[in-house]
C-alpha positions as CSV (number, residue, x, y, z in Angstrom):
1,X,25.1,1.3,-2.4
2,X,23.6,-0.6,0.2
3,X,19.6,-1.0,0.6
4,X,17.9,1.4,2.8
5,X,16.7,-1.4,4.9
6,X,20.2,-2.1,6.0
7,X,21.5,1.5,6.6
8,X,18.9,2.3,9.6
9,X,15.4,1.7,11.2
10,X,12.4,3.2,8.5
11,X,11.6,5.7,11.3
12,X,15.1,7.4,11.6
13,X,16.1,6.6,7.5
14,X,13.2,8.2,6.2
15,X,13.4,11.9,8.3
16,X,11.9,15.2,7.3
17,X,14.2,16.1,4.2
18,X,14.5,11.9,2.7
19,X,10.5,11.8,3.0
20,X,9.9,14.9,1.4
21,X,12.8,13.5,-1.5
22,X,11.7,10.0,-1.9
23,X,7.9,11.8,-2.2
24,X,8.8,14.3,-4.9
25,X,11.4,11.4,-7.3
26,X,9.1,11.1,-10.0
27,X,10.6,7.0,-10.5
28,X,9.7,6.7,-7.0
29,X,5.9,7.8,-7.7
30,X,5.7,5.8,-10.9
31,X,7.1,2.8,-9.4
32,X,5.0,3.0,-6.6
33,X,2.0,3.3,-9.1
34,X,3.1,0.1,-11.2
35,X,3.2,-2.0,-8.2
36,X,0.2,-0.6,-6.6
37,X,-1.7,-1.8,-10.0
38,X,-0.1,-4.8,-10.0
39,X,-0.9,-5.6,-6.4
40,X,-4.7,-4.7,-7.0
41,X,-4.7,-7.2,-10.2
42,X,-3.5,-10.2,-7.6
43,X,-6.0,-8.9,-5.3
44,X,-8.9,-9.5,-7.6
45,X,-11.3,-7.6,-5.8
46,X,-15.2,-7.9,-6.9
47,X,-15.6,-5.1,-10.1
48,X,-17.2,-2.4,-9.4
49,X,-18.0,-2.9,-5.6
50,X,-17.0,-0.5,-3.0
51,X,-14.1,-2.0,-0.3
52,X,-12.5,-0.8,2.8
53,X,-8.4,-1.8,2.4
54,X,-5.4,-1.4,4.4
55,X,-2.5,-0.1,3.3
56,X,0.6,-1.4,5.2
57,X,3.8,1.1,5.1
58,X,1.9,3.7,3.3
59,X,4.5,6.4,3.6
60,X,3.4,9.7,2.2
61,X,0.4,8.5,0.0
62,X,1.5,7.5,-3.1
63,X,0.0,3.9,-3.2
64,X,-3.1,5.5,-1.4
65,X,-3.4,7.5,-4.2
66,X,-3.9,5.0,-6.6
67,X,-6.6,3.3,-4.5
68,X,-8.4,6.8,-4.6
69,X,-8.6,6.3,-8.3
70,X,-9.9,3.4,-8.1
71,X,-12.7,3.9,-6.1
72,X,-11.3,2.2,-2.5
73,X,-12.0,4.0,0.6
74,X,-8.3,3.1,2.7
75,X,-6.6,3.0,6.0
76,X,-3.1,3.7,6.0
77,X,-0.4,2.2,8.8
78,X,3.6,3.6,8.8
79,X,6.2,3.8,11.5
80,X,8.0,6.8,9.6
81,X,6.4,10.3,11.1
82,X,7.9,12.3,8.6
83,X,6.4,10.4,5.9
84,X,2.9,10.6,7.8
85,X,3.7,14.2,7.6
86,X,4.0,14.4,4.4
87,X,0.9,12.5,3.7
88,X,-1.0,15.0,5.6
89,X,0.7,17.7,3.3
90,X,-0.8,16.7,0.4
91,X,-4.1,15.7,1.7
92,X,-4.7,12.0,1.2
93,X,-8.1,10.8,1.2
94,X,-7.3,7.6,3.7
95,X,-6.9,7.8,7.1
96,X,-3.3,7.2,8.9
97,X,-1.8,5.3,11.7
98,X,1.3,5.8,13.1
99,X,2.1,2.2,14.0
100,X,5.1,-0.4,14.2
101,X,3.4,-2.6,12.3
102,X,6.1,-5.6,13.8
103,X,3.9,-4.8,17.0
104,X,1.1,-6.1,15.6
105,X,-2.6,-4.7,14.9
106,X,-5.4,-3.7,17.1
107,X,-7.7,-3.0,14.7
108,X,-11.6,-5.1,15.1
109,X,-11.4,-8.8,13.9
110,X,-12.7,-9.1,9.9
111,X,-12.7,-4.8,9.5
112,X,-11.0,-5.1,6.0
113,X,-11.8,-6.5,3.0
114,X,-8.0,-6.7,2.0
115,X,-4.9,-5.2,2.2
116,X,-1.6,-4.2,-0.1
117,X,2.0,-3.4,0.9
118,X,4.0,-1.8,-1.2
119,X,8.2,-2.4,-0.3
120,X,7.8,-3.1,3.7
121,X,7.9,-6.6,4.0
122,X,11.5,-6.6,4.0
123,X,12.1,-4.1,6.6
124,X,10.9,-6.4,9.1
125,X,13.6,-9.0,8.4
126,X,16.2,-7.1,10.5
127,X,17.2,-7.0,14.2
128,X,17.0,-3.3,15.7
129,X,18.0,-4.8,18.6
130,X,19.1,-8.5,20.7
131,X,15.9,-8.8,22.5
132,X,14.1,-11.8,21.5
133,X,10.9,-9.7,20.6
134,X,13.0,-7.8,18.1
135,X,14.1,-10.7,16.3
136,X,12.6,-11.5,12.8
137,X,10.5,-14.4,13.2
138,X,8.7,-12.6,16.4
139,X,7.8,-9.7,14.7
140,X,6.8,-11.3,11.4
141,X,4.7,-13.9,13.5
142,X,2.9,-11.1,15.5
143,X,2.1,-9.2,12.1
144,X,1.2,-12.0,10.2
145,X,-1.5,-13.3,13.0
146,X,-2.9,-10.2,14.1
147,X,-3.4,-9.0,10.2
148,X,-5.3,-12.5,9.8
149,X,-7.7,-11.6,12.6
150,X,-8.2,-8.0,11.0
151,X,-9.3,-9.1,7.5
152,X,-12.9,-10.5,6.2
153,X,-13.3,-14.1,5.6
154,X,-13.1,-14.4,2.6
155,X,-10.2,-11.7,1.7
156,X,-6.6,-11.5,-0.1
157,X,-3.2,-9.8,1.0
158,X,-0.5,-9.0,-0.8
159,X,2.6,-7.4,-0.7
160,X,5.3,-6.3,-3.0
161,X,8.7,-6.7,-1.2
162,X,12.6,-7.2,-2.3
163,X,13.8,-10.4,-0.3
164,X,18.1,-10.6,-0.4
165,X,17.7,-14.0,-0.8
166,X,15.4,-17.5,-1.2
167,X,15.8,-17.9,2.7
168,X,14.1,-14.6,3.5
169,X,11.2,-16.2,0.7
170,X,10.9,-19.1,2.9
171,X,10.8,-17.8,6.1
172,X,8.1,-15.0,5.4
173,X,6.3,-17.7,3.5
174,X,6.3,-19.7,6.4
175,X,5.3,-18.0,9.1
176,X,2.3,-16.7,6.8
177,X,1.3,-19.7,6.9
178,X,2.0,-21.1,10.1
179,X,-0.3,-17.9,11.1
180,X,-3.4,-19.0,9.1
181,X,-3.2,-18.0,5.4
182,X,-3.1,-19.9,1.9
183,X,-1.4,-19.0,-1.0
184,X,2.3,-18.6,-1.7
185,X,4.9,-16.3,-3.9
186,X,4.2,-14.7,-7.1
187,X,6.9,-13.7,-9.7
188,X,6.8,-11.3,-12.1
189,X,9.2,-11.2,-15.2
190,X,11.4,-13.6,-13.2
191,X,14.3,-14.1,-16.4
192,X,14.5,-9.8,-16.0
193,X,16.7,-8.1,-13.5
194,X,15.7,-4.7,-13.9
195,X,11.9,-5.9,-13.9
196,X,11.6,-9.0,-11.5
197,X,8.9,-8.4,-8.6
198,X,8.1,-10.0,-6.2
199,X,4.8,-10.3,-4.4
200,X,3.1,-12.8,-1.5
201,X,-0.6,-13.7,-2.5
202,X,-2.0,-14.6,1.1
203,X,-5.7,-16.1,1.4
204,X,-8.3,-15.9,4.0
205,X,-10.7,-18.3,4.1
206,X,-12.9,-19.3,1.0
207,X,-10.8,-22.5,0.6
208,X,-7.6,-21.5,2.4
209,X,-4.3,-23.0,0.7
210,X,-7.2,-24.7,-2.1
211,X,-7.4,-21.1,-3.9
212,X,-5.3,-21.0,-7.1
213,X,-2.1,-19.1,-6.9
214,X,-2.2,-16.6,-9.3
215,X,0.3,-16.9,-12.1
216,X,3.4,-14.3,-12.6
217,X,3.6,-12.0,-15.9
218,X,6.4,-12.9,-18.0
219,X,7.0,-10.5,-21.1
220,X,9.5,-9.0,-22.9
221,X,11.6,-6.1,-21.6
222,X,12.6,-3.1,-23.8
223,X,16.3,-1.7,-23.5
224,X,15.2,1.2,-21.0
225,X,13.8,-1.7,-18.7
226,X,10.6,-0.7,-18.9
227,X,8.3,-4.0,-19.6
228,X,5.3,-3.9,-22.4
229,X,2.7,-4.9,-19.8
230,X,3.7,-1.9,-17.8
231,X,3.4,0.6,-20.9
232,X,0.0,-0.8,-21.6
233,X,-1.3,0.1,-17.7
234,X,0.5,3.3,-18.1
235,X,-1.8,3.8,-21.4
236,X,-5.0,3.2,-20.1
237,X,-4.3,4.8,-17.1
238,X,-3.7,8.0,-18.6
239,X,-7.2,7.2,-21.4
240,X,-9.3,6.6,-17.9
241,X,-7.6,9.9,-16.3
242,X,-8.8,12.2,-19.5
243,X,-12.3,10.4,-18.9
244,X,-12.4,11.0,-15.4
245,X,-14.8,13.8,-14.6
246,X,-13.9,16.2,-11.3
247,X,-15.3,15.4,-8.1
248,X,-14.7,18.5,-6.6
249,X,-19.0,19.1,-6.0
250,X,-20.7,20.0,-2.4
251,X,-20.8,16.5,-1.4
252,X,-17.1,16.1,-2.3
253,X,-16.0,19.8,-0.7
254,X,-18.1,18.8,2.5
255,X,-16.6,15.1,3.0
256,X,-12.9,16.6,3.2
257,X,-14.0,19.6,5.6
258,X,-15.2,16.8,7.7
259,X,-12.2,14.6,7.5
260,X,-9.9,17.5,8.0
261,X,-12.1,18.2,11.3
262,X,-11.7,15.0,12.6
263,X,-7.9,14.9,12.5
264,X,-8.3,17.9,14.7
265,X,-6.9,20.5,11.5
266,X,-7.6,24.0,13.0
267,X,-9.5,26.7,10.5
268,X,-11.7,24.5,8.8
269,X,-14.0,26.8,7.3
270,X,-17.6,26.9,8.2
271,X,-20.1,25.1,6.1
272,X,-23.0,27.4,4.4
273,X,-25.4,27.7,1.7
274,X,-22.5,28.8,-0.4
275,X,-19.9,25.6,0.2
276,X,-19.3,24.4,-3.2
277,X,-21.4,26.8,-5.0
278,X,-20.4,28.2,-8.6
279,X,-19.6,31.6,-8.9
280,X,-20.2,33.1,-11.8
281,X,-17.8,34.0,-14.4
282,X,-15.9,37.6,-13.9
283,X,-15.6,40.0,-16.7
């Protein structure tokens, strides 16, 4: 079976009833969680410091959710509406942009302090259509050099993406480059086929192409594919979930009536005294 990328543009391939199937595919959520990790370990953000990210093809949320849990406040971009509306279904803390991100960004020079993709890179390396703005290198140079001017100097970038060959590596690579950043390709587990990744590590600033590259894992892989690194996230994920104490207070019930008022939702309840109060326990 031939590679979603290859069958039709993300906005028409992912409509109403994929979204709402590629959301709900439990490997699809966990797999989007492993990479989301991973890409948050290679962006080496400073511990226990708040930071504003952008999430780049955020589909329905699922990356964005692991940000959440880790404390990030996010903006979300994605071309596919039915995925944004799906996002919206389940109520996801970032805000969302319906954007072609091959268009480029408008967002204010130096407004993020990083930014992950999760599997969107390589939808950009096809041809919708002959015009000489819709050819690859066009739309990869106008992403590449307006993203630059959106993040913080110094900041990090990277994205998870499956390249069909060395040549796309070296043309995304490229172009990065060419459009200000440092840093280069990162491979995970690259002897494994069921658990070789992929990522870019792009720099801004603090030294440019000086920074240090950050070096792929390389472990064994068990015989359902699964990779002893990953079980060990998956671990203390689930130890820091049973820690994690509910944030459903006032302050918490207050901040989503706002958000949902802002994105123009209709019957956003009214706040009182009561929002978020306790009630008692019914005999």
């Amino acid at each position: 079976m031939s590679r979603p990328e290859l069958q039709a543009p993300p906005e028409i391939y992912y409509g109403d009833s994929e979204a709402k199937k590629y959301t709900g595919n439990t490997r699809n959520q966990q797999i989007q969680a492993d990479m989301t990790c991973r890409a948050l370990e290679l962006l080496a953000l400073p511990p226990d410091e708040p930071a504003f990210l952008l999430d780049i093809g955020c589909g329905s949320g699922l990356s964005g959710e692991i940000l959440d849990e880790e404390g990030y406040i996010w903006t979300g971009v994605d071309i596919a509406p039915s995925m944004l509306e799906v996002a919206l279904e389940r109520q996801v803390e970032g805000d969302l942009f319906l954007q072609d991100i091959g268009q480029g960004f408008g967002f204010r020079p130096g407004s993020f302090d990083g930014a992950i993709s999760i599997s969107v890179l390589q939808w950009l390396l096809n041809a919708e259509t002959s015009h000489p703005t819709s050819s690859p290198p066009h739309r990869l140079t106008r992403f590449f050099t307006t993203l630059h001017s959106a993040l913080k100097n110094p900041s990090r970038a990277v994205f998870q993406f499956y390249p069909s060959s060395d040549d796309q590596i070296t043309l995304i690579s490229t172009i990065a480059q060419k459009a200000g950043f440092g840093g280069g390709v990162v491979v995970d587990y690259p002897n494994s086929k069921k658990a070789r990744k992929v990522f870019l590590c792009l720099f801004v600033g603090g030294g440019g192409g000086q920074q240090q590259i950050p070096q792929g894992l390389d472990g064994e892989v068990e015989d359902d594919g699964k990779v002893r690194f990953e079980r060990r996230r998956e671990r203390e994920k689930m130890r820091s979930s049973k820690k994690r104490k509910s944030i459903k207070d006032r302050d918490w019930i207050l901040k989503k009536k706002d958000l949902y008022r802002k994105r123009g939702k209709e019957s956003v309840p009214r706040d009182s005294k009561f929002t978020g109060r306790k009630r008692r326990p019914v005999f």
